[in-house]
C-alpha positions in Angstrom: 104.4 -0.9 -66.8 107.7 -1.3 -64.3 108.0 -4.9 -63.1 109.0 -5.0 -59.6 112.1 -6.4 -58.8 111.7 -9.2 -56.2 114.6 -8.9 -52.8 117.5 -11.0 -53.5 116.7 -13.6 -50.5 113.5 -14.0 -49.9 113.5 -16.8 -46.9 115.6 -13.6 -45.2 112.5 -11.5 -45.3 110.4 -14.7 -43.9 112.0 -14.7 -40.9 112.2 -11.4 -40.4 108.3 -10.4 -41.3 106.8 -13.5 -40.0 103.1 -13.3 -40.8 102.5 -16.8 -38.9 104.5 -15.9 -35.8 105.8 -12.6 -34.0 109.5 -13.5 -33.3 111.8 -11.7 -30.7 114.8 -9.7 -32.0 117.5 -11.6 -32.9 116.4 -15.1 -31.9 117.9 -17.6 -34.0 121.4 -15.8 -33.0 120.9 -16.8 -29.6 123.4 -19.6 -28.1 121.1 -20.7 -25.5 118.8 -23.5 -26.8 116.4 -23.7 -24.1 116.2 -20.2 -24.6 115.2 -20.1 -28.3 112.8 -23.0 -27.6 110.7 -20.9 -24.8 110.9 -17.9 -27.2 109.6 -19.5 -30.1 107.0 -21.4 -28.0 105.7 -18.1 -26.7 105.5 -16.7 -30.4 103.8 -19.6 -31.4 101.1 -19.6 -28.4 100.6 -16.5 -28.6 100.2 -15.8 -32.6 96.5 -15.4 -33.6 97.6 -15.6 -37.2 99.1 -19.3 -37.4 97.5 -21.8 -39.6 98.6 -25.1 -37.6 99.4 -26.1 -33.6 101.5 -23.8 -32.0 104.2 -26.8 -31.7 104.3 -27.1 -35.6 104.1 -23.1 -35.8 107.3 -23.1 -33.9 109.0 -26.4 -34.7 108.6 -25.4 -38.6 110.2 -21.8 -38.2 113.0 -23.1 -36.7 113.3 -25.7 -39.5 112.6 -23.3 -42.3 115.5 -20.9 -40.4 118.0 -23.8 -40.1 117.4 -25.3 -43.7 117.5 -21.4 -45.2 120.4 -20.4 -43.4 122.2 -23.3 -45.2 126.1 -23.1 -45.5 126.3 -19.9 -44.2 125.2 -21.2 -40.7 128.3 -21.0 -38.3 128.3 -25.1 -37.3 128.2 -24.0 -33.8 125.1 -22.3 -34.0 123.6 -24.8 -36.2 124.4 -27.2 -33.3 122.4 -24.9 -30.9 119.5 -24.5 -33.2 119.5 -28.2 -33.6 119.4 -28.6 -29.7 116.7 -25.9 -29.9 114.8 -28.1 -31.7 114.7 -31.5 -29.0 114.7 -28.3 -26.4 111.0 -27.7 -28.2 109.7 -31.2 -28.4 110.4 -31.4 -24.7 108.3 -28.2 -23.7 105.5 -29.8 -25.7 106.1 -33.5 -24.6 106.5 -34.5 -27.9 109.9 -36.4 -27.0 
């Protein structure tokens, strides 16, 4: 029996195949912060298939994104991810 050979980067096929939340196109390429964090609040809200709050739903993709992304993360978009992150505590009022 042929073992199947598992895709090199796995975390790339996370955020691409979400089963937790349906992302937009291209959102973590985005250089608009407040923008990411309404997007990824309206993935979160309106997902059916997450397991915890919407705001850890979306806070933990964006995590998972910025901590996978590692290295090869240009620093200026790490810089608007990480604003995208206090962008999300403030839509939720966790702040």
């Amino acid at each position: 029996m042929a073992r199947q050979i598992a895709p090199r980067y796995w975390s790339a096929k996370v955020t691409q195949e979400s089963f937790a939340l349906g992302l937009e196109e291209g959102v973590f390429t985005w250089h608009d912060p407040k923008r990411i964090a309404e997007s990824l609040k309206r993935s979160a809200e309106a997902s059916t298939r997450r397991k915890a709050p919407p705001f850890r739903s979306a806070m933990s993709m964006l995590v998972f994104y910025i901590n996978r992304a590692g290295r090869n993360l240009d620093e200026n978009q790490k810089r608007v991810l990480e604003q995208a992150k206090d962008e999300l505590r403030a839509l939720y009022g966790k702040g």
